[in-house]
C-alpha distance (Angstrom), angle and dihedral (degrees) to the residues before:
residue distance angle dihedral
X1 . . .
X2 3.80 . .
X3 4.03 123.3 .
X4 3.90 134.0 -70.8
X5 2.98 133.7 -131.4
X6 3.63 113.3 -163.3
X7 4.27 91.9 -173.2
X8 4.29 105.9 90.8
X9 3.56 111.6 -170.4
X10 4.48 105.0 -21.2
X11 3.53 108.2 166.1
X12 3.62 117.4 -108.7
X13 3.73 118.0 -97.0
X14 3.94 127.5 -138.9
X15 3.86 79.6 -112.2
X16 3.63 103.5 56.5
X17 4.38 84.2 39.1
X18 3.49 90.8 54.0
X19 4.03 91.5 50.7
X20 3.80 98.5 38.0
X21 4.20 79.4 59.4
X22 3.55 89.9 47.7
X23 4.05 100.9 49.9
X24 3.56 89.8 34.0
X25 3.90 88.8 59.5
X26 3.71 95.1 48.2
X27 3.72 87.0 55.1
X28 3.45 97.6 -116.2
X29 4.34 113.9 165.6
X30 3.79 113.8 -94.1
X31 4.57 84.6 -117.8
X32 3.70 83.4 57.1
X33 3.81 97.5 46.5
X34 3.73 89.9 43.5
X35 3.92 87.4 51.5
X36 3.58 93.6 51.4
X37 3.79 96.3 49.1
X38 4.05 95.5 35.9
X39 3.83 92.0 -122.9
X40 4.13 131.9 118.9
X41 3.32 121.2 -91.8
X42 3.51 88.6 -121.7
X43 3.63 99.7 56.7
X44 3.61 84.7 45.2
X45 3.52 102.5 56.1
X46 3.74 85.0 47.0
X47 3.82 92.2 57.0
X48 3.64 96.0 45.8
X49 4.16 87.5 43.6
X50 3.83 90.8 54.4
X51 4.36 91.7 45.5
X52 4.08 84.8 45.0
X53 3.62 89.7 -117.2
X54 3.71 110.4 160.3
X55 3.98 112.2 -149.6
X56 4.14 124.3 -161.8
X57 3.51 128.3 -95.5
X58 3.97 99.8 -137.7
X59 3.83 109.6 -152.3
């Protein structure tokens, strides 16, 4: 069964920003960013979308 998260719709801290930026820049995959940060991939991609972050396509 895939992973929980238990969180529904916290707003984003300057923290978790400020590390989405960071991941995202060292081209880490949006499942591994949304690991490290305990958020869907969804919301996520959303996040990144609406600070027009661009995140890699791993092969």
């Amino acid at each position: 069964m895939a992973e929980r998260f238990e969180r529904h719709r916290q707003a984003w801290t300057q923290d978790e920003i400020r590390k989405l930026h960071m991941l995202a820049g060292k081209g880490m995959s949006l499942k591994a960013i949304a690991k490290a940060l305990t958020r869907s991939e969804e919301s996520t991609k959303d996040r990144a979308k609406a600070d027009g972050l661009t995140i890699a396509k791993l092969r």
